[in-house]
N, CA, C and O atoms as CSV, one atom per row, in Angstrom:
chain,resi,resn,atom,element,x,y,z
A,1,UNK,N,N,3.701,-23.762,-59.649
A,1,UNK,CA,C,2.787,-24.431,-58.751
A,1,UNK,C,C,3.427,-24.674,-57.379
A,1,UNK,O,O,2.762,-24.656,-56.343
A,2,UNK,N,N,4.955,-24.939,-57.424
A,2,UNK,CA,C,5.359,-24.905,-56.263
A,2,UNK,C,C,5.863,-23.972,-55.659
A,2,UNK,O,O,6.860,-24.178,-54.966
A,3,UNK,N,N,5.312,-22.729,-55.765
A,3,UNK,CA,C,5.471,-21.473,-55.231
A,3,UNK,C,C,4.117,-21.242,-54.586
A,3,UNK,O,O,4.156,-20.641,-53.512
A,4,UNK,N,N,2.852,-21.631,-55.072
A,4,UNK,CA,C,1.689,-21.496,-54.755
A,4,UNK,C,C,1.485,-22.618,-53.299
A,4,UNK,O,O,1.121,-22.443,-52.136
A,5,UNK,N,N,1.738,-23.282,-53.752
A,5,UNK,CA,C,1.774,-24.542,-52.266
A,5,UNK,C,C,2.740,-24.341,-51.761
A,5,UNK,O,O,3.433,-24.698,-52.713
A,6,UNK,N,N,3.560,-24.010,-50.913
A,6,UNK,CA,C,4.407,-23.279,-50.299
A,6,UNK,C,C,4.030,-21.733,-49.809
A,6,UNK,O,O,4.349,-21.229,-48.732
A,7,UNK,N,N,3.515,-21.314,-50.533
A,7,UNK,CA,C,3.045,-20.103,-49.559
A,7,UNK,C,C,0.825,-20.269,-49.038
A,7,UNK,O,O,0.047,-19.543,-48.419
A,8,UNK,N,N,0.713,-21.505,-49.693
A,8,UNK,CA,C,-0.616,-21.708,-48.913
A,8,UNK,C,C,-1.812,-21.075,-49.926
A,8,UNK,O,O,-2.879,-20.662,-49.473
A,9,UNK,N,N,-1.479,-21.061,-51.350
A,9,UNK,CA,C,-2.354,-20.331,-52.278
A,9,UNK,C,C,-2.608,-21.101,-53.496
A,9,UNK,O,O,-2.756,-20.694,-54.648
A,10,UNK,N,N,-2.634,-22.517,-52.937
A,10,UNK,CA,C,-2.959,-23.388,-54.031
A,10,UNK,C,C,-4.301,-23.537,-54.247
A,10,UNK,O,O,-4.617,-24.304,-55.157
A,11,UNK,N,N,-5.258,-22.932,-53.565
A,11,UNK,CA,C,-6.846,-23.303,-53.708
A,11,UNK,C,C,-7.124,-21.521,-53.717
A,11,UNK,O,O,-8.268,-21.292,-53.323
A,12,UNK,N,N,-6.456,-20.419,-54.022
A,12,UNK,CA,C,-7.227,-19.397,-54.205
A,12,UNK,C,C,-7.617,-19.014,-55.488
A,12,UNK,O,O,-7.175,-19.400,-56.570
A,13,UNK,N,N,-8.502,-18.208,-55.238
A,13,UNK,CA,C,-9.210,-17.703,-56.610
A,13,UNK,C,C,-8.380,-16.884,-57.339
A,13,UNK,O,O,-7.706,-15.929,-56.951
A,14,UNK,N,N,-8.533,-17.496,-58.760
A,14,UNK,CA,C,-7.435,-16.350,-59.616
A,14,UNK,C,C,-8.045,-15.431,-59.908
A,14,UNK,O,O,-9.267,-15.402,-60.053
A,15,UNK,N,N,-7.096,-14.311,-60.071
A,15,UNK,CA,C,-7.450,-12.522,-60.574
A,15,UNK,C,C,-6.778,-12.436,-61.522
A,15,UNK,O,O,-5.743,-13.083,-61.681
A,16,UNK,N,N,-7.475,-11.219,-62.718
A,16,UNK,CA,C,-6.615,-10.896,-63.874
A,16,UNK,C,C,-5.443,-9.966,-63.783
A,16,UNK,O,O,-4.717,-9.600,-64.707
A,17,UNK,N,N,-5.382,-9.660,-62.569
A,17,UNK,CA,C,-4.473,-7.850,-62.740
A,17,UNK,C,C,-3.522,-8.433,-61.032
A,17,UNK,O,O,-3.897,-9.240,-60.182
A,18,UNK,N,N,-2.433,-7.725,-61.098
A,18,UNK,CA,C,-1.099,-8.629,-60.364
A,18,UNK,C,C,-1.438,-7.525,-59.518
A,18,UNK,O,O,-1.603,-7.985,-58.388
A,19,UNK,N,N,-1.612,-6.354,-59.526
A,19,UNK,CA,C,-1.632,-5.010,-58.604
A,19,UNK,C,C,-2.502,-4.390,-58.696
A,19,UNK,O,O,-2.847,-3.920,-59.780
A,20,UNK,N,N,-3.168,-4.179,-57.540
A,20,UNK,CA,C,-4.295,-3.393,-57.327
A,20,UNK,C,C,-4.549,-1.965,-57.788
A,20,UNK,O,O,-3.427,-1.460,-57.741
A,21,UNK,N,N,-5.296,-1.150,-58.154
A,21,UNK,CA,C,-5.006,0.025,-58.340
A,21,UNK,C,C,-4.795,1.165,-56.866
A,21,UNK,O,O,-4.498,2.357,-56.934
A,22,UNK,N,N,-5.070,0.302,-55.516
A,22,UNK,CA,C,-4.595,1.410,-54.652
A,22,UNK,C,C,-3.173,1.249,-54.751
A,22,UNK,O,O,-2.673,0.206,-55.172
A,23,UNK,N,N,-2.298,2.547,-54.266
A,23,UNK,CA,C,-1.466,2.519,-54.042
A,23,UNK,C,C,-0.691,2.282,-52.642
A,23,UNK,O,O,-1.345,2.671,-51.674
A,24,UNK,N,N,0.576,1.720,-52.337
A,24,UNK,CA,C,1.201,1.055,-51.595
A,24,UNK,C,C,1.870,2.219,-50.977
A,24,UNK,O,O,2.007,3.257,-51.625
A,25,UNK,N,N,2.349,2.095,-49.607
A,25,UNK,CA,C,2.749,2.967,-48.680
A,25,UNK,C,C,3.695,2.234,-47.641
A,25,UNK,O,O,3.880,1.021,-47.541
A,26,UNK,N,N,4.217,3.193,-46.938
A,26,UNK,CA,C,5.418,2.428,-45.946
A,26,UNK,C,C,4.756,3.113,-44.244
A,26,UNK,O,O,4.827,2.804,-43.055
A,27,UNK,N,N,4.202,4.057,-44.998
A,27,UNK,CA,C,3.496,4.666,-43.302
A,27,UNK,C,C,1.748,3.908,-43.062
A,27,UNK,O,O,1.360,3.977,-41.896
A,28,UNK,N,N,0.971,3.381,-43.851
A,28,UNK,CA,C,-0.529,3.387,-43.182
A,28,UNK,C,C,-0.279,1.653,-43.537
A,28,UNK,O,O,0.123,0.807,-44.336
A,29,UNK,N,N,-0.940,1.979,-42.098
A,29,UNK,CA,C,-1.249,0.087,-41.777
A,29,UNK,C,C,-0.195,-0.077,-40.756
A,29,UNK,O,O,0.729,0.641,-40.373
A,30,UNK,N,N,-0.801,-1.724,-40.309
A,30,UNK,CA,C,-0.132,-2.164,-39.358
A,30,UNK,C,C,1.417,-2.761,-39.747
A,30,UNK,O,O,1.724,-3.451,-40.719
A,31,UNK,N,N,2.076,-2.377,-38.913
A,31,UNK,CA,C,3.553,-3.190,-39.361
A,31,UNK,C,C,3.169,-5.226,-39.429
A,31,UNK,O,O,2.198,-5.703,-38.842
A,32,UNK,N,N,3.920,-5.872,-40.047
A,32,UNK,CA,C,4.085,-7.049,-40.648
A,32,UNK,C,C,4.628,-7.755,-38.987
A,32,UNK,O,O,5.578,-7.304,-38.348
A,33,UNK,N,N,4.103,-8.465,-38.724
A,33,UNK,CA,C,4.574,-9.444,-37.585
A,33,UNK,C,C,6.079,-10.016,-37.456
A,33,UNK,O,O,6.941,-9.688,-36.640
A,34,UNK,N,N,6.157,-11.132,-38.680
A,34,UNK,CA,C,7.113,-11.253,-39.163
A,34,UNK,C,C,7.527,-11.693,-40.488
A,34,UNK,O,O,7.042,-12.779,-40.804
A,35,UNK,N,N,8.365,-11.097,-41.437
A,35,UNK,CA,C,9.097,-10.213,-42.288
A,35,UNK,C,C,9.399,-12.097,-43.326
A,35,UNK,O,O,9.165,-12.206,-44.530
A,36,UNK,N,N,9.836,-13.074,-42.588
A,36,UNK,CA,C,10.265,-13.873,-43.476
A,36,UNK,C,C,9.143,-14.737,-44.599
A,36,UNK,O,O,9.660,-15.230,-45.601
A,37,UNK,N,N,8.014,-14.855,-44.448
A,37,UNK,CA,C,7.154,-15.306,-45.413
A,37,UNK,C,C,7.233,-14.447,-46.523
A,37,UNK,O,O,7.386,-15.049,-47.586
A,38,UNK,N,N,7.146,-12.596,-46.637
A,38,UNK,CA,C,7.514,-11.999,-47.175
A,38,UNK,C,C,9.070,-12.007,-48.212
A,38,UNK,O,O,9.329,-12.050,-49.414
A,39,UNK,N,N,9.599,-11.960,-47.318
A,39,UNK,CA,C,11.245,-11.692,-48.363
A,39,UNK,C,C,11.471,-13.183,-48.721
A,39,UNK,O,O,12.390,-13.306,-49.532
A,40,UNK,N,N,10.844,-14.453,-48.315
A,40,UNK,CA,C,11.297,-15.993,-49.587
A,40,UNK,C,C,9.989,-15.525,-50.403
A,40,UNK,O,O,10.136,-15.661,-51.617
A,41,UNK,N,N,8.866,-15.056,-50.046
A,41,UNK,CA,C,8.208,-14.956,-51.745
A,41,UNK,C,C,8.556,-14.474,-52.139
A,41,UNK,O,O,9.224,-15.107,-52.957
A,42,UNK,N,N,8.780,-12.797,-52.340
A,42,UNK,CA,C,8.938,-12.211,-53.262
A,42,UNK,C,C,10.140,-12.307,-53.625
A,42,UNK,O,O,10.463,-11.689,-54.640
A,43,UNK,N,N,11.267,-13.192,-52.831
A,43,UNK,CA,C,12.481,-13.516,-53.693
A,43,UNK,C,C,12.292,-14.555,-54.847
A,43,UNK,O,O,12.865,-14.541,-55.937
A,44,UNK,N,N,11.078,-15.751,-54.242
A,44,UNK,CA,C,11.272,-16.267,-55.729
A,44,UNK,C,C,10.226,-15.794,-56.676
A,44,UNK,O,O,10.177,-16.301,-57.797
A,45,UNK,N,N,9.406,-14.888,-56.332
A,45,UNK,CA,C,8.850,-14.229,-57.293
A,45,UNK,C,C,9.856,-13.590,-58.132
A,45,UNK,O,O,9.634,-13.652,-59.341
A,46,UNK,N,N,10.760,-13.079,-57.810
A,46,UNK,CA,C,11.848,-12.087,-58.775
A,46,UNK,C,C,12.356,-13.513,-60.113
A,46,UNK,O,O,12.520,-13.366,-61.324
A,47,UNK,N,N,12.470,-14.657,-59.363
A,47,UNK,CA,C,12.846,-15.749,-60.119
A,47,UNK,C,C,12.090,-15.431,-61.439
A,47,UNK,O,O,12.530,-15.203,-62.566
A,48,UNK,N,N,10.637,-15.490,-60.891
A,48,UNK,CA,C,9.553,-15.459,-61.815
A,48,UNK,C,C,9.415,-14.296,-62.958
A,48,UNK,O,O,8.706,-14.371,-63.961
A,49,UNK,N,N,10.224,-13.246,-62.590
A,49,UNK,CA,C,9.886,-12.269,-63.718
A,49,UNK,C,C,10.718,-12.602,-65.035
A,49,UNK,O,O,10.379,-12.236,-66.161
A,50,UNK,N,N,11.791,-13.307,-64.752
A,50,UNK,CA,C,12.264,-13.964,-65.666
A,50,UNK,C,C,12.128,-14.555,-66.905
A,50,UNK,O,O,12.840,-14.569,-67.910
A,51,UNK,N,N,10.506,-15.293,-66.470
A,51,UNK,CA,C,9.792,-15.953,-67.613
A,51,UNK,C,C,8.295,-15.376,-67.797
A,51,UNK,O,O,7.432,-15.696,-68.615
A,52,UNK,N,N,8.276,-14.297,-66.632
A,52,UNK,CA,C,7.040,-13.151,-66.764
A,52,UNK,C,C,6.989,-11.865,-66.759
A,52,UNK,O,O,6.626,-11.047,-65.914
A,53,UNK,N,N,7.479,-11.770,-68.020
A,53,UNK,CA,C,7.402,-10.071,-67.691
A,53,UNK,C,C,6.492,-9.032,-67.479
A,53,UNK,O,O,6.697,-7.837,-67.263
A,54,UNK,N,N,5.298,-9.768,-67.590
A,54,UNK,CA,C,3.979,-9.258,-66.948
A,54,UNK,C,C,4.173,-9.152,-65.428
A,54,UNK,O,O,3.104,-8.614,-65.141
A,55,UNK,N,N,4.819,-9.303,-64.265
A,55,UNK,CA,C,4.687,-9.041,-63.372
A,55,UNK,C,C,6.227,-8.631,-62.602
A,55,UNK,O,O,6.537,-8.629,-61.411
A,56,UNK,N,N,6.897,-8.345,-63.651
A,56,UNK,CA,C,8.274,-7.412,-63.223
A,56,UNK,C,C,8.172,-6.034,-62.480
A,56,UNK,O,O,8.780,-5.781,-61.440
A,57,UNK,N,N,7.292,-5.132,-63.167
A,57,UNK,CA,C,6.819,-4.080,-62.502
A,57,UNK,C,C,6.780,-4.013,-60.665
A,57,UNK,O,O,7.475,-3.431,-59.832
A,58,UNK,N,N,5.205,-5.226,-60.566
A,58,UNK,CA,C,4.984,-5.015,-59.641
A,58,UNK,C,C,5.886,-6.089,-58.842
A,58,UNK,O,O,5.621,-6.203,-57.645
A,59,UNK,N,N,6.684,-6.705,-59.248
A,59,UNK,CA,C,7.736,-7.603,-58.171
A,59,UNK,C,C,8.878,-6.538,-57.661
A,59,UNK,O,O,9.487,-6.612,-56.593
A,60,UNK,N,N,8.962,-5.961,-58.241
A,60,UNK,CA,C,9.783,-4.747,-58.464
A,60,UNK,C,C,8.969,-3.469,-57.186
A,60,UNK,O,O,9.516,-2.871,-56.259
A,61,UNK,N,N,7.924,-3.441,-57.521
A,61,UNK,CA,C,7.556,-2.543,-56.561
A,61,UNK,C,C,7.791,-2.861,-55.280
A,61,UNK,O,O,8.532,-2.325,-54.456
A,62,UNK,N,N,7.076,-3.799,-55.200
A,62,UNK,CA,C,7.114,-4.187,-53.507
A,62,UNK,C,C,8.545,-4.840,-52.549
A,62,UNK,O,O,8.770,-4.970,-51.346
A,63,UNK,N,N,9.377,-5.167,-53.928
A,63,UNK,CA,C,10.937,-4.966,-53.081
A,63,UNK,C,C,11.174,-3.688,-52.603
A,63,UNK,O,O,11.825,-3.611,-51.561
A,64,UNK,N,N,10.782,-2.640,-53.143
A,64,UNK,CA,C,10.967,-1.186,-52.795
A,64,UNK,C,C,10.080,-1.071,-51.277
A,64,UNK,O,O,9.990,0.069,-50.820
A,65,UNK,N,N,9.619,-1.873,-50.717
A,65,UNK,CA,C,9.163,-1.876,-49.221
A,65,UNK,C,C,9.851,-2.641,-48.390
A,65,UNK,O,O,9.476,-2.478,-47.230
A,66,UNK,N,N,10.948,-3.630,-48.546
A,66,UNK,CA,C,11.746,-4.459,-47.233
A,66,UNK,C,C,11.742,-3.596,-45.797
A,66,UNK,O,O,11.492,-4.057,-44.684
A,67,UNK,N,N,12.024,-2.473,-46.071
A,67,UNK,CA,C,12.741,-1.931,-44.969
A,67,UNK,C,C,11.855,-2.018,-44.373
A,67,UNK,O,O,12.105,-2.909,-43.561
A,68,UNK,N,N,10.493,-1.509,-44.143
A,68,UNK,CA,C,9.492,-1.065,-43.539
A,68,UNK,C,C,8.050,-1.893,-44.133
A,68,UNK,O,O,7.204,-1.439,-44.904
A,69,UNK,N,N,8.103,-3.292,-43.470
A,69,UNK,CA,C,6.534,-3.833,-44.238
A,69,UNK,C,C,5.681,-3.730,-43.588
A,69,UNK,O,O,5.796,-4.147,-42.435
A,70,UNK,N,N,4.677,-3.248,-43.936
A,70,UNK,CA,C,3.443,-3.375,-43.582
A,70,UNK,C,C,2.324,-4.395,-44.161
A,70,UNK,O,O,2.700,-5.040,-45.140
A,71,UNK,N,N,0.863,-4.664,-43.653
A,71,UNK,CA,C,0.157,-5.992,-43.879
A,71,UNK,C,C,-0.004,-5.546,-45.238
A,71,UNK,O,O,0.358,-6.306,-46.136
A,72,UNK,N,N,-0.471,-4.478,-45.504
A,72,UNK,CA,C,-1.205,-4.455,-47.000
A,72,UNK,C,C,0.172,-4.886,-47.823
A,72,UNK,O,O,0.092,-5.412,-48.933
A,73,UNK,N,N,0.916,-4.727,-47.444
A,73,UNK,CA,C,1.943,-5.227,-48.553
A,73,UNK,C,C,2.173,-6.795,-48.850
A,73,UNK,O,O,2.311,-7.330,-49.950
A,74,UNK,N,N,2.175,-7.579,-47.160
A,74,UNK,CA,C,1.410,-9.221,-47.643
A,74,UNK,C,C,0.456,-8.830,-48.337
A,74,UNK,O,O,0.880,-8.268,-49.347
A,75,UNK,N,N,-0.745,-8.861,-48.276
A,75,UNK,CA,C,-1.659,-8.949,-49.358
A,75,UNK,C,C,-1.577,-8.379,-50.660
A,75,UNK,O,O,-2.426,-8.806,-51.443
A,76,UNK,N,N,-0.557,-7.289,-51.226
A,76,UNK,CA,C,-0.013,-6.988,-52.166
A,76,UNK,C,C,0.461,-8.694,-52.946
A,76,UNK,O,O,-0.007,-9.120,-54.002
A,77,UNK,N,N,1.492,-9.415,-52.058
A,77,UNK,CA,C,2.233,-10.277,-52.589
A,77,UNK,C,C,1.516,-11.322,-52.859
A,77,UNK,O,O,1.836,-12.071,-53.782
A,78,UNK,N,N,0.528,-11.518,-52.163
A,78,UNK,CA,C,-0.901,-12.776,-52.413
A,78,UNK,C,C,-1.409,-12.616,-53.594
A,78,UNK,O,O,-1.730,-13.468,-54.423
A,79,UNK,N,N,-1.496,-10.937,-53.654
A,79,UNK,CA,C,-2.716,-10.450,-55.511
A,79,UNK,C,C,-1.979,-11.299,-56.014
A,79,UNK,O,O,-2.577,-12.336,-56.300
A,80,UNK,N,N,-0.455,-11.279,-56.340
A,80,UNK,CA,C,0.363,-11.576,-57.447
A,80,UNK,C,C,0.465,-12.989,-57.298
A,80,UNK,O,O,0.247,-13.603,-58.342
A,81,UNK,N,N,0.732,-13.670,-56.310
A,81,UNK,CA,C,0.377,-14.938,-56.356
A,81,UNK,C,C,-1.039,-15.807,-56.997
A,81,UNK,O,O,-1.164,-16.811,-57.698
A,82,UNK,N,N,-2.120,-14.716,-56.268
A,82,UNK,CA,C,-3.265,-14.945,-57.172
A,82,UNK,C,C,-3.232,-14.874,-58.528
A,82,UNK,O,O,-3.901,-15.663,-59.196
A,83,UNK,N,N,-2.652,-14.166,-58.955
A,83,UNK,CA,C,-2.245,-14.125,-60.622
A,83,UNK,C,C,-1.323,-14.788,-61.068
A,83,UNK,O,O,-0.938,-14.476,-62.195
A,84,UNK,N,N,-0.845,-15.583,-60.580
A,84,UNK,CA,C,-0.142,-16.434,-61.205
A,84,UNK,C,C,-0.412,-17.673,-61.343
A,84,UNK,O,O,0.265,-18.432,-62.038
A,85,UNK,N,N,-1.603,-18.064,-60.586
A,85,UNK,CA,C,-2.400,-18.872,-60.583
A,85,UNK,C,C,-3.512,-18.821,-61.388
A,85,UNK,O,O,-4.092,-19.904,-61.462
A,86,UNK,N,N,-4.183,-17.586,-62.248
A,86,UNK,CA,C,-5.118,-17.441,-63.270
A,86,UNK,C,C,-4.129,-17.712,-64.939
A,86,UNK,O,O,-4.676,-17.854,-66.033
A,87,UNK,N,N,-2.781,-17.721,-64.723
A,87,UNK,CA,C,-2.012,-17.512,-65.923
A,87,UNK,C,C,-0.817,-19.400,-65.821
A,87,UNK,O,O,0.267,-19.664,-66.343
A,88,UNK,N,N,-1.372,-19.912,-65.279
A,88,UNK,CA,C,-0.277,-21.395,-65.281
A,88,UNK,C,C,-0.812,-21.830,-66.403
A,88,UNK,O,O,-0.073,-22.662,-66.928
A,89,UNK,N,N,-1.775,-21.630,-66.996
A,89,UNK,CA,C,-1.959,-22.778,-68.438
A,89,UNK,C,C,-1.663,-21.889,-69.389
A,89,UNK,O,O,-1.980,-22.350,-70.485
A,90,UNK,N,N,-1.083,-20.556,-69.482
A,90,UNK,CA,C,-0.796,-19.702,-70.537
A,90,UNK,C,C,0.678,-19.802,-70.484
A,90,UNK,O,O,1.433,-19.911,-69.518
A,91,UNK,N,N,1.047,-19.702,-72.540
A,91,UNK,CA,C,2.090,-19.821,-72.329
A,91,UNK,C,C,2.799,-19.872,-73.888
A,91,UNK,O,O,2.078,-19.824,-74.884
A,92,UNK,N,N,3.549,-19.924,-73.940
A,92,UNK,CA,C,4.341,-20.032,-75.503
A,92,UNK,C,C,5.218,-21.092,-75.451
A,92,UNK,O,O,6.086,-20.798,-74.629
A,93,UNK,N,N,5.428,-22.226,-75.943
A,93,UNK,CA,C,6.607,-23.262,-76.215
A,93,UNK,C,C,7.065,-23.029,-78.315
A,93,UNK,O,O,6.578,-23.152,-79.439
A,94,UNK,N,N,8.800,-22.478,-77.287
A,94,UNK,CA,C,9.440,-22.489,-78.406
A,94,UNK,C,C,10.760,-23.780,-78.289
A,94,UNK,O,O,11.544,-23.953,-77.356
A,95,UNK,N,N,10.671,-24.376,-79.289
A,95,UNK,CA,C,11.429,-25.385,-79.394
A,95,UNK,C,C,12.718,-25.013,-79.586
A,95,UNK,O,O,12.941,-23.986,-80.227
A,96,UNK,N,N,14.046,-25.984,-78.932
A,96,UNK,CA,C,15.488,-25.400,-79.163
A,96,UNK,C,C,16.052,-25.175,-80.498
A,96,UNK,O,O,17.025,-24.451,-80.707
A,97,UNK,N,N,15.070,-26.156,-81.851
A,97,UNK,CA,C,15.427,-26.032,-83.049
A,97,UNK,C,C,14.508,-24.972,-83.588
A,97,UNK,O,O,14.391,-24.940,-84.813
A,98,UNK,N,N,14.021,-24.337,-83.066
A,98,UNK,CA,C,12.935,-22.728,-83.529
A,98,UNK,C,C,13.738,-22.195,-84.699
A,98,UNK,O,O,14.840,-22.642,-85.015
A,99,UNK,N,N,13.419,-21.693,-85.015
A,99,UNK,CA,C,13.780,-20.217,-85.898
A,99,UNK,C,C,13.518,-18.951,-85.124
A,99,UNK,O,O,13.985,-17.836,-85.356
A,100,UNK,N,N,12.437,-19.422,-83.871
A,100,UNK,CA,C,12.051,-17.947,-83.584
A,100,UNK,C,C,12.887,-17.128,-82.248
A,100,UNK,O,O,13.719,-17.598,-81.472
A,101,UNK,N,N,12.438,-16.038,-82.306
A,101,UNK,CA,C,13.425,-15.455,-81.165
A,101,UNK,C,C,12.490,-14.471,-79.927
A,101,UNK,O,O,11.474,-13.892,-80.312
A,102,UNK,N,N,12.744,-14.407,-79.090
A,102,UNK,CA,C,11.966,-13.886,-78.181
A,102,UNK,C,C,12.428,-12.597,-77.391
A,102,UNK,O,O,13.206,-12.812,-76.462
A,103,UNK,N,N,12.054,-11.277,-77.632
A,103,UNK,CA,C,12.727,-10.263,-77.488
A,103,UNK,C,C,11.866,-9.253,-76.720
A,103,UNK,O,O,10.757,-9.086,-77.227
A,104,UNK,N,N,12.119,-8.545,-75.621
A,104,UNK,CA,C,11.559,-7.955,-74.545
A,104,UNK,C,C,12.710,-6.539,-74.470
A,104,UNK,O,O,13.937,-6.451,-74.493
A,105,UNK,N,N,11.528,-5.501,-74.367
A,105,UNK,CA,C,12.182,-3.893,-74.443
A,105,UNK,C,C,11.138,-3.234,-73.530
A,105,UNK,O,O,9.926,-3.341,-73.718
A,106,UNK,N,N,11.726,-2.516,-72.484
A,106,UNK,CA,C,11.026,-1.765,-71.564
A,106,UNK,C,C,11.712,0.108,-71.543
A,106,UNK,O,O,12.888,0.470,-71.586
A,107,UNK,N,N,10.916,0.645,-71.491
A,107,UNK,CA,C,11.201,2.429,-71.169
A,107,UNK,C,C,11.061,2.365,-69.913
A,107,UNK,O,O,10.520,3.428,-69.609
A,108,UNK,N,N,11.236,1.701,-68.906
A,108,UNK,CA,C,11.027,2.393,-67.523
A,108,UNK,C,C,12.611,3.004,-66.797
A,108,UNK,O,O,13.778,2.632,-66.915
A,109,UNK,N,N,11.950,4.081,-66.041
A,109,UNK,CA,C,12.946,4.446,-65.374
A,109,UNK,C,C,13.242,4.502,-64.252
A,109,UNK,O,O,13.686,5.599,-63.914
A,110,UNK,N,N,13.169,3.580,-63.315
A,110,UNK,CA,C,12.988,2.843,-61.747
A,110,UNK,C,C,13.803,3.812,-61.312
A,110,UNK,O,O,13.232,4.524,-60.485
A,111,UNK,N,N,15.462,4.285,-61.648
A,111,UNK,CA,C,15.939,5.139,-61.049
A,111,UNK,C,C,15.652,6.687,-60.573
A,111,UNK,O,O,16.131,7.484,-59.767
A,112,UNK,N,N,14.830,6.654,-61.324
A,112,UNK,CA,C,14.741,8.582,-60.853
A,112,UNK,C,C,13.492,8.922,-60.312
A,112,UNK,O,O,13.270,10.118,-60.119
A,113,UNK,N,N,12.379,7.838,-59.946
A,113,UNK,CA,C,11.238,7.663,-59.340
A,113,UNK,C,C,11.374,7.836,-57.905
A,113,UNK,O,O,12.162,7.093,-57.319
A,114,UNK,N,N,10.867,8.513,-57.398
A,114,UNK,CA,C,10.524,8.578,-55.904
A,114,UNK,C,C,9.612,7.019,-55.218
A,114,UNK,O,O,9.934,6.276,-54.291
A,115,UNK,N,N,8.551,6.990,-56.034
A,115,UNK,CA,C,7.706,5.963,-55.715
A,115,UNK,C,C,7.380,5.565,-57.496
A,115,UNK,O,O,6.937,6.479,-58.192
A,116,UNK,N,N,7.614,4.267,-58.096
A,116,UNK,CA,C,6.871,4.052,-59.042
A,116,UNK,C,C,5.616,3.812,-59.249
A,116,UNK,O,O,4.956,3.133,-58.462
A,117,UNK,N,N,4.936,4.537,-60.749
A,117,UNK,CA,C,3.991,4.265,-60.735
A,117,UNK,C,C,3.730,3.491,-61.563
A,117,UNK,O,O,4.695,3.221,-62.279
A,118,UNK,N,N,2.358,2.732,-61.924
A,118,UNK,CA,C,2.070,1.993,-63.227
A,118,UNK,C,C,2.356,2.542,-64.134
A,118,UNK,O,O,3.141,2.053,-64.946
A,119,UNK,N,N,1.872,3.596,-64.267
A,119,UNK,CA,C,1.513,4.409,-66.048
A,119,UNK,C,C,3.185,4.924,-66.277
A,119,UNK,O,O,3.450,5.566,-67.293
A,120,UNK,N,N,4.149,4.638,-65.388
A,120,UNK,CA,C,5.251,5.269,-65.675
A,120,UNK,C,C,6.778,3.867,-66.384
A,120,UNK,O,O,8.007,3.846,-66.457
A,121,UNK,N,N,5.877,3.165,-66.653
A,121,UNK,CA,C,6.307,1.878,-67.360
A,121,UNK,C,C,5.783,0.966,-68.300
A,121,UNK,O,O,4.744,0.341,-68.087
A,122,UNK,N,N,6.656,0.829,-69.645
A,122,UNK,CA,C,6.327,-0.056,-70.322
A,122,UNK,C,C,7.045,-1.228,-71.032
A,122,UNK,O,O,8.132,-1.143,-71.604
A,123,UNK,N,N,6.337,-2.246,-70.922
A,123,UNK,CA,C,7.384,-3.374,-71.672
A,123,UNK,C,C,6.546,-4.337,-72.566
A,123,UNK,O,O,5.620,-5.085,-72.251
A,124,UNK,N,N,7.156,-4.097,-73.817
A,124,UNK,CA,C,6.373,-4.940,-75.304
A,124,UNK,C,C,7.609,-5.467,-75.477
A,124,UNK,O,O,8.763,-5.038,-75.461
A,125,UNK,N,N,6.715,-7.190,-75.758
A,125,UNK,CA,C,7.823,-8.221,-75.704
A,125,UNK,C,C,7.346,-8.664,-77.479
A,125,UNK,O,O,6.322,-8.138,-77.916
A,126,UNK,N,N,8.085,-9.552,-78.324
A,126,UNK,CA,C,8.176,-9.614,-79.134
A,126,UNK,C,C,8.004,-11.131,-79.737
A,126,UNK,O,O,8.345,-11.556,-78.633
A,127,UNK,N,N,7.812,-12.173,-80.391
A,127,UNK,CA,C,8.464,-13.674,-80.455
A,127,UNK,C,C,8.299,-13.308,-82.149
A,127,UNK,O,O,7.203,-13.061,-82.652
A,128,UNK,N,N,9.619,-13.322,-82.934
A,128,UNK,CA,C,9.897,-13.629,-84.581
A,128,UNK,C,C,10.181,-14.487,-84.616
A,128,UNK,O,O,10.511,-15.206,-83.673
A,129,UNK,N,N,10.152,-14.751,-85.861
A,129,UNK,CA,C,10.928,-15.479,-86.815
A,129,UNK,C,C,12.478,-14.866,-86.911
A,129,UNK,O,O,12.577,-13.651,-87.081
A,130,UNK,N,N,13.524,-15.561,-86.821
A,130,UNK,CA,C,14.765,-14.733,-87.401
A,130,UNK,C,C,15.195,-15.288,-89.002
A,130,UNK,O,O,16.131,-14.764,-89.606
């Protein structure tokens, strides 16, 4: 919540999906005015993939634009803010005396991608019993 009030997205409407299906670019659109509202969100968004691995992908993507931002890429970082705001009352509480364990496995291969795509990543997370 205090990522949402801080970047001014405490009263927007939530969305189900963190990334749009257009795809993101470094050449179309206007260049970004200035760059720092950008690089403190999506730095503590990276915080966030931590405890969301639903939106690792695309936190992940749009670091792959610093060098060169353009606007659609703010509004890239808003979707995801918007979605994180449809998902604050979802959630799993596991207690420190659990039995259970919480286990996350991804096939992606960020390295050998030119540009990532969605369909070229997956991550199924797990919560057992041990």
């Amino acid at each position: 919540m205090d990522l949402l009030s801080q970047s001014g997205m405490l009263d927007s409407k939530p969305i189900s999906t963190p990334l749009a299906l257009t795809s993101l670019s470094v050449h179309d659109g206007t260049p970004l005015s200035d760059a720092t509202q950008y690089r403190s969100t999506l730095g503590a968004l990276q915080y966030c993939t931590m405890m969301g691995p639903d939106i690792s992908h695309v936190v992940n993507h749009l670091c792959q634009f610093m060098h060169a931002l353009i606007e659609s890429h703010m509004l890239a970082v808003k979707r995801v803010l918007r979605y994180l705001k449809g998902t604050t009352l979802l959630g799993l509480t596991v207690h420190a005396n659990s039995a259970h364990s919480f286990n996350c496995y991804t096939n992606a291969d960020w390295a050998s991608c030119r540009m990532i795509d969605a369909a070229q990543a997956l991550i199924a997370c797990f919560l057992a019993t041990t």
